[in-house]
C-alpha positions as CSV (number, residue, x, y, z in Angstrom):
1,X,-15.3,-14.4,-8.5
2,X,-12.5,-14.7,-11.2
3,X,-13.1,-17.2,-14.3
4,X,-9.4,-19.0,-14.9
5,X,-8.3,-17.3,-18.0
6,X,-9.7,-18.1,-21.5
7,X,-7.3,-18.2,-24.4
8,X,-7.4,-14.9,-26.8
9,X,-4.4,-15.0,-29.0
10,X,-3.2,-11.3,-29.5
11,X,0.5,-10.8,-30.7
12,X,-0.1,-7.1,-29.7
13,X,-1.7,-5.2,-27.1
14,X,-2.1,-2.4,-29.8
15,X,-5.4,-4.3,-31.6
16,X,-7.0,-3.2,-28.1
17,X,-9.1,-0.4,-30.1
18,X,-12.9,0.5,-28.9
19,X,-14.1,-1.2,-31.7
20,X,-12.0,-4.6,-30.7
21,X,-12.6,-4.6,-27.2
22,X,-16.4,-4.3,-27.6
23,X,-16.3,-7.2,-29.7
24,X,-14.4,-9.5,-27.6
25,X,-15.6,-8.4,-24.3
26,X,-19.2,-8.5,-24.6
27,X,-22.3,-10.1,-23.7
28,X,-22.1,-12.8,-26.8
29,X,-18.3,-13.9,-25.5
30,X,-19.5,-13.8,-21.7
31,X,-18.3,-17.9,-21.1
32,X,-22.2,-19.2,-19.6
33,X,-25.3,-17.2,-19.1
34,X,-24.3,-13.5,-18.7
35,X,-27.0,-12.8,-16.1
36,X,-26.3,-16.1,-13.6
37,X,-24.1,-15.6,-10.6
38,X,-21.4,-17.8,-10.9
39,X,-20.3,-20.1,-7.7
40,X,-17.0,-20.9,-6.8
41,X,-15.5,-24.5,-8.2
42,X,-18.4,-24.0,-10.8
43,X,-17.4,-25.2,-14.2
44,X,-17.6,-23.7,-17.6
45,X,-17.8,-26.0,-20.3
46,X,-16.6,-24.7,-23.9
47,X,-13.6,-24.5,-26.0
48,X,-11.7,-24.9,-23.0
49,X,-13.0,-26.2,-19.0
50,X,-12.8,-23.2,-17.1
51,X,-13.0,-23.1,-13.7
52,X,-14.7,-19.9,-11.3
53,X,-12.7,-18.9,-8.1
54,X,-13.7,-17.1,-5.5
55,X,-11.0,-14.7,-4.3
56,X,-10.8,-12.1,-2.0
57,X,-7.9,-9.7,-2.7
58,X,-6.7,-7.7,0.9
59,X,-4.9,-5.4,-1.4
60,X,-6.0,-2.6,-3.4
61,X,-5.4,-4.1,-7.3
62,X,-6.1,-7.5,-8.1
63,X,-3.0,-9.3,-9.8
64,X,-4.7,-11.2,-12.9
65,X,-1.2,-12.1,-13.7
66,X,-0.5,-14.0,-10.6
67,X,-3.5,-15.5,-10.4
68,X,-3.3,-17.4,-13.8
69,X,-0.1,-18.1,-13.1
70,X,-0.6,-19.6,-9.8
71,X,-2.9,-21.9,-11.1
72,X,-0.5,-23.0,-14.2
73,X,-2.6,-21.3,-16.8
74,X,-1.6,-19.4,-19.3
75,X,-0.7,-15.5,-18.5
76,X,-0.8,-13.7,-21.9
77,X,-3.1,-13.5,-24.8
78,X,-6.1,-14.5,-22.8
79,X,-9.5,-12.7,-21.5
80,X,-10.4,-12.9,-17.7
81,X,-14.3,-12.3,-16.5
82,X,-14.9,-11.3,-13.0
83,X,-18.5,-11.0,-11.0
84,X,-19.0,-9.7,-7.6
85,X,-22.4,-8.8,-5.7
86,X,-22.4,-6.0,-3.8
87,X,-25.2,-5.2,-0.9
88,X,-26.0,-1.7,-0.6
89,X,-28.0,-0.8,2.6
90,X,-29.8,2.1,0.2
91,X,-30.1,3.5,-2.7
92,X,-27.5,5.5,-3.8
93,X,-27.7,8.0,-7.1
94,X,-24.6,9.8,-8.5
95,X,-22.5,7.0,-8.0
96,X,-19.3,6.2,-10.1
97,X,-16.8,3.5,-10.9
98,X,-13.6,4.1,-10.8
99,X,-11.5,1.3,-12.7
100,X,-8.0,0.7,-13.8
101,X,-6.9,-2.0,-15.8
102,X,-3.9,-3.7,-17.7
103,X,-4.5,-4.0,-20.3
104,X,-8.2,-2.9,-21.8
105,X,-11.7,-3.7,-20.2
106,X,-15.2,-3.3,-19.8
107,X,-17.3,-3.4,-16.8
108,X,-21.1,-3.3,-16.5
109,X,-23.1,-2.5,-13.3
110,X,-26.4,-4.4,-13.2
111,X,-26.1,-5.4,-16.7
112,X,-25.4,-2.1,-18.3
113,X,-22.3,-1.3,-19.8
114,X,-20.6,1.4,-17.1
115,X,-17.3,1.9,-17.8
116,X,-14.6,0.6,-20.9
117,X,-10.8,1.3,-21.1
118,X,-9.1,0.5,-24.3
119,X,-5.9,0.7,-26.1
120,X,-2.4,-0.6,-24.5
121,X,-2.2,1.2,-21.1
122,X,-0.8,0.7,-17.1
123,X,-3.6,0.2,-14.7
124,X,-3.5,3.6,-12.9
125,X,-6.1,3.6,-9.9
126,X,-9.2,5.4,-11.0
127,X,-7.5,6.2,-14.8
128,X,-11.8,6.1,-16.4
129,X,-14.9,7.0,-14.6
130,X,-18.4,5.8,-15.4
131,X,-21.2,8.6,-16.2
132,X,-22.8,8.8,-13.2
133,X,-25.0,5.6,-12.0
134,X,-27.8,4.7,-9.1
135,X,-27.0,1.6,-6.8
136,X,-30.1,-0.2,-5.9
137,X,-30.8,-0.8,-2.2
138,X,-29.9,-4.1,-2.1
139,X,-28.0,-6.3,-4.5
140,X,-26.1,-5.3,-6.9
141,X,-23.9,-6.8,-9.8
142,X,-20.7,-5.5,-11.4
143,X,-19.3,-8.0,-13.6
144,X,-15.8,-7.0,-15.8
145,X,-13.3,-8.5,-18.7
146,X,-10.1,-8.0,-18.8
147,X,-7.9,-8.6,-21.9
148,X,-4.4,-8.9,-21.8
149,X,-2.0,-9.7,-25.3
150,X,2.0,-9.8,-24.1
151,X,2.5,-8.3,-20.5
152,X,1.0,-8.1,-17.2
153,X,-2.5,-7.8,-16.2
154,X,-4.2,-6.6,-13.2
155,X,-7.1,-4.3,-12.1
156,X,-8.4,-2.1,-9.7
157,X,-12.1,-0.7,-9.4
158,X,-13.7,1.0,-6.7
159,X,-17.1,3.3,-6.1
160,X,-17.3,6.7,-5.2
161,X,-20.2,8.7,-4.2
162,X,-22.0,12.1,-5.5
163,X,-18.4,13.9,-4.0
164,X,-16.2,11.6,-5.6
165,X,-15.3,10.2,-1.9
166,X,-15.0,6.1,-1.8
167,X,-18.2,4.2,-0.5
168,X,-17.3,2.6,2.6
169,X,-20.9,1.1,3.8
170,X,-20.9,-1.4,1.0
171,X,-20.8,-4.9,1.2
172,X,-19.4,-7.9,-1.2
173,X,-20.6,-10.9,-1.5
174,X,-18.9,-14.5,-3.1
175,X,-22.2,-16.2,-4.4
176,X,-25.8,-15.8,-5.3
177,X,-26.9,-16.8,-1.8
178,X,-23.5,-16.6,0.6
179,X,-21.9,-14.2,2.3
180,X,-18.5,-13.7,3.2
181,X,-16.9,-15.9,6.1
């Protein structure tokens, strides 16, 4: 699920500091209730109507970029939230996320803060790698921000297990209660 993109004025990608970041990507700036599951065509009601989209990306980065500008929003100085669910058939410790993103970001796993890029930088597939973190059996959520000031913007995250291989028995869900078609 991809939020359309709320406005965040930055002139620069260089204000993209830890300190920054944190402060606009966080739970407080989180557009709804940080722990519901969004559902796509679900509203968000604000400064701005926002609309949730459900997408599912056959290639291996997701173009934030096109997206916004497919649906005639705006493209630059704006934040992007995204939420997936993913089932895992078991328990699985010494797991990592492995993100890249244009421009900064932060991504939690079940709530907890996993993984945060900052500064200006090219999304470069698995550029930062969470401390190691347990998948539940079961459901799990990863929800991210992406912040973007002039440029393009685009992301790529994936899990790897205890060997740093990618996990392949997972599977993603669009909804709180629907699987994929």
């Amino acid at each position: 699920m991809i939020l359309e993109p709320i406005a965040k004025p930055n002139p620069t990608n260089t204000v993209f500091t830890g300190k920054y970041v944190r402060q606009a990507l966080s739970r407080e700036t989180y557009p709804g209730d940080f722990d519901s599951i969004p559902e796509a065509g679900e509203a968000v009601r604000g400064d701005q109507a926002l609309t949730w989209h459900a997408l599912d990306s056959k290639l291996w980065d997701v173009r934030l970029f096109d997206f916004a500008q497919a649906l005639g929003k705006p493209k630059y100085g704006v934040v992007f939230w995204m939420v997936t669910i993913i089932d895992s058939p078991r328990e699985m410790k010494n797991v990592r996320l492995a993100v890249g993103s244009n421009s900064a970001s932060r991504w939690w796993l079940n709530g907890e803060v996993a993984v945060e890029l900052f500064d200006d930088r090219r999304m470069v597939v698995d550029d930062v790698l969470s401390d190691r973190v347990t998948l539940r059996k079961g459901r799990n959520v990863i929800r991210g921000a992406v912040i973007n000031g002039p440029g393009l913007s685009d992301f790529c995250l994936r899990l790897l297990d205890e060997s740093g291989a990618p996990i392949r028995d997972l599977e993603i869900n669009f909804g709180p209660s629907r699987r994929p078609a």
